[in-house]
N, C-alpha and C positions, 0 to 999 in steps of 0.2 A: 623647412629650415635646414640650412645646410651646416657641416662641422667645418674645421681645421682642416685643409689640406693635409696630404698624408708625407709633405717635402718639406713642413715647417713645424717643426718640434715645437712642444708646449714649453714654458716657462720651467725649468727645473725648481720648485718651489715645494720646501716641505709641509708648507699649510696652505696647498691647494685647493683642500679641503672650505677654508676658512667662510670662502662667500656663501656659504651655505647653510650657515649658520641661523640660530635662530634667539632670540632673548626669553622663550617658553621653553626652550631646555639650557639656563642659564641652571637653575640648582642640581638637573639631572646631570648636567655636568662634571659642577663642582663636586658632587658625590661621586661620582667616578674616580675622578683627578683623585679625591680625599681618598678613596678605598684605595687604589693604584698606587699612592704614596704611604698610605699604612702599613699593605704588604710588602713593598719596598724596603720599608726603613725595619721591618720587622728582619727581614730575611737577611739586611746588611749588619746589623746590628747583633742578631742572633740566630738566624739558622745560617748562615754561609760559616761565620765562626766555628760552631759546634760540629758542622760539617767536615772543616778543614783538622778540627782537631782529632776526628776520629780516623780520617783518611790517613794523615800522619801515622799515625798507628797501623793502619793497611798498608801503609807503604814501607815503615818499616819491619813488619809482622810479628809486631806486638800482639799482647793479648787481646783477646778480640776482636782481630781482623778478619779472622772465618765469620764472624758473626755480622760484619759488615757486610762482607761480599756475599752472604745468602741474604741481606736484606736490599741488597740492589747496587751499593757503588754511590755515592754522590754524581751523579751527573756534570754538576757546576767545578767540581775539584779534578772531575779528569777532563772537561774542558778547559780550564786553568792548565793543565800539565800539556796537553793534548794539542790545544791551539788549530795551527790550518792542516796538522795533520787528520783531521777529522774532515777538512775536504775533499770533494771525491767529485770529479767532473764527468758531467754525463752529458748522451744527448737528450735531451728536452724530449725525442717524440717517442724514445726505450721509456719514459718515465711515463706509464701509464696506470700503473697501478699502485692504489694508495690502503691505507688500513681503513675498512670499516666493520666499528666496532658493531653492529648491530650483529653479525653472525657468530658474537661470544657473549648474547645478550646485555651490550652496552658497556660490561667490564672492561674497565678502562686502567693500566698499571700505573704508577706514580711516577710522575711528566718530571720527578725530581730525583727520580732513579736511573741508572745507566743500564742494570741489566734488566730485562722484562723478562717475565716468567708467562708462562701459559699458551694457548693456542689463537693469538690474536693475529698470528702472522697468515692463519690459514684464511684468516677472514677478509676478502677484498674487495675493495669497487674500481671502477673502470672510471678513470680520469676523460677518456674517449668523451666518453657518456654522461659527464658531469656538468653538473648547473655552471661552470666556470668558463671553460672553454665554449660551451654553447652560448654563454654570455658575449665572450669577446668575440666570437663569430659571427652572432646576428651583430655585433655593432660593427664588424670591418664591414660586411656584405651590405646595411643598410647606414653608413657614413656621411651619405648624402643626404639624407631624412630620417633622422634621428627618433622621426615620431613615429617610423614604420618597427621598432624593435618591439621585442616583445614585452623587454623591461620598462619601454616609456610608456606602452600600454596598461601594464600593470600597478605600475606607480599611478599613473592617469587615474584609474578605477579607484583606487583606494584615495585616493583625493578628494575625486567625487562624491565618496561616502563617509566625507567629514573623517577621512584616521589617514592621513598621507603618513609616508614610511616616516620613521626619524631613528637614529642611530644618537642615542647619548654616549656612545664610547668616542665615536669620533664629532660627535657635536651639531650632526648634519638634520636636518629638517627639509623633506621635500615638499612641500606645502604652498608650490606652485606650478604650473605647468614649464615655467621657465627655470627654474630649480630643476627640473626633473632634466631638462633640458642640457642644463650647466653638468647637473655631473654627470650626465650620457658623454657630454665632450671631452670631460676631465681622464676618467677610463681610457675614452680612446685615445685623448691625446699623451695617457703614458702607454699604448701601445706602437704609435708614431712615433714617439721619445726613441724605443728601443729599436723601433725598424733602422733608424736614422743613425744610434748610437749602439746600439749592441745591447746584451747585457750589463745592468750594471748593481752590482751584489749592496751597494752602498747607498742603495734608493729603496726602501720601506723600513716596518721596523723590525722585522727577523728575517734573518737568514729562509733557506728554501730548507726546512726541516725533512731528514728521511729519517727512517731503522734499519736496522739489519735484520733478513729473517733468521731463523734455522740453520737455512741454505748456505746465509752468506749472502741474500740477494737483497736489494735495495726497494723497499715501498713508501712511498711519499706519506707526510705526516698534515695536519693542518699548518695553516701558515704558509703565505706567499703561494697559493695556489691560483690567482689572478696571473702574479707575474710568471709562473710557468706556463698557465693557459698559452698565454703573449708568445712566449719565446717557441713555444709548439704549432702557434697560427703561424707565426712568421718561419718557421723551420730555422732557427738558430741550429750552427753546427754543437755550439756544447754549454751549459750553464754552470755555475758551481751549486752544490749542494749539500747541508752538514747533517753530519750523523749525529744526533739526539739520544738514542740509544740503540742497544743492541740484544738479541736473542741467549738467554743465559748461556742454552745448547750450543750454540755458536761459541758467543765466550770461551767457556769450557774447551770448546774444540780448537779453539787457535791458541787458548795462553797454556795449554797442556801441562797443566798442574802448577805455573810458576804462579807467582803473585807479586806485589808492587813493582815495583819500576820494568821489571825484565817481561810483566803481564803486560803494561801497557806498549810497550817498545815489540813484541809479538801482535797486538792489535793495530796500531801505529801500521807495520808492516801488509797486514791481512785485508787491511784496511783499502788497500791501492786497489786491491783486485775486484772488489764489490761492484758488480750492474746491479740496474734496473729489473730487477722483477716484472715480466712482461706474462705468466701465465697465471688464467683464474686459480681461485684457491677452494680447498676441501670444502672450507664453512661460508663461503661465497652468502650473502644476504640475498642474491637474486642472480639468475640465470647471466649465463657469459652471452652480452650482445654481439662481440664480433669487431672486426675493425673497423676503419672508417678510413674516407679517403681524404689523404692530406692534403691541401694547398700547395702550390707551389713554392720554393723557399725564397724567402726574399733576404737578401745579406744587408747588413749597413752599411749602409750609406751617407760613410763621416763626412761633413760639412767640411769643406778645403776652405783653407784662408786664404783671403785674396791678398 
């Protein structure tokens, strides 16, 4: 079985997903949907609120504002202020190292907080090395025979033994060998999407989350780490990428005592100069593998109008 030529983009479609679907995860769905709009409506309604109105107080440094900024910062009120200065464009193949939590035994700071506290920054794993880009590797290399990857084998097996994968977040049910099939092509045809079209920051549903360490240096977070795979096989010259949060020590070190507006307008600034964090770290979960040999880079190649 062959895929998609790699000269004819996929349908730009945001529920490509859809054919995959199945009517045995119709409730696991709706319970997602219901849970995912619970939190939603909770957080618009009452934490983004109460967030805004303590921030206010931080920003004008009312009384307790110290006590906000030792508990971390709203995250979502200095993305509000913050905007695309919290982008920071890098190249795809510096972006190799990301936070795993496992070498701070799985402590993980509050994904609702700007500033992080502790030694999570020293803890790292090698994107090189990861289930993602060897993902989208074995699918460029076996493109032609989608049933030679290691993924269609894997799903294959577990078919076999009555539990095929299914994903109730996205609604997906492999529970055929042609299913399994379909979304082998859907992957690669958003990696053809982006050979053909570039990056583009407005195609999934989050941004390419980093942090700041310590240092000041940039480690990749969860979230969109398919589409950097992508943009790392194909050697894109540069991606955009948002900073989620940052190292309190850092903090500290760039806003030098000031606080609300004149803090952020010194992070804003500090912010431009931040790479990729490209060496292992102290609390490493496992030994530094080394590098690996890149592919040749392939640029896009925009479709001219006739």
């Amino acid at each position: 079985m062959s895929s998609r030529s790699s000269h004819t983009p996929p349908p730009r479609d945001d529920n490509v997903f859809a054919c995959l679907g199945s009517d045995r995860l119709r409730w696991a769905l709706r319970r997602v949907r219901f849970q995912e709009w619970l939190k939603s409506s909770f957080q618009q309604r009452v934490g983004i609120p109460l967030e805004e109105l303590w921030f206010q107080r931080w920003l004008k440094c009312q009384p307790g504002s110290a006590q906000l900024e030792k508990a971390g910062l709203p995250r979502r009120s200095i993305e509000k202020r913050l905007g695309h200065h919290l982008i920071v464009h890098i190249n795809p193949r510096d972006m190799i190292r990301d936070v795993n939590f496992k070498g701070v035994g799985g402590k993980r700071p509050s994904s609702s907080a700007f500033l992080w506290d502790g030694e999570w920054d020293e803890s790292r794993g090698d994107l090189r090395h990861g289930s993602r880009y060897k993902f989208i590797t074995d699918l460029d290399e076996h493109r032609d025979n989608l049933t030679q990857t290691q993924r269609f084998q894997e799903h294959a097996v577990r078919l076999k033994a009555g539990s095929p994968w299914a994903s109730a977040h996205e609604g997906i049910l492999l529970d055929s060998e042609a299913k399994i099939q379909a979304y082998l092509e859907i992957y690669l045809g958003f990696l053809d999407d982006m050979a053909c079209h570039g990056f583009d920051a407005s195609r999934g549903k989050d941004a390419l989350g980093v942090v700041v360490t310590r240092e000041g240096n940039l480690l990749k977070i969860n979230r969109g780490l398919h589409r950097l795979a992508m943009a790392q096989r194909l050697g894109l010259p540069t991606v955009p990428v948002t900073v989620r949060a940052v190292h309190r020590q850092w903090w500290e070190k760039v806003t030098a005592g000031t606080t609300g507006q004149a803090a952020l307008d010194r992070l804003a600034s500090a912010l431009k100069a931040c790479t990729p964090e490209m060496r292992p770290g102290r609390l490493d979960p496992r030994a530094d593998q080394g590098p690996i040999e890149w592919p040749t880079p392939r640029r896009p190649m925009l479709m001219n109008a006739d």
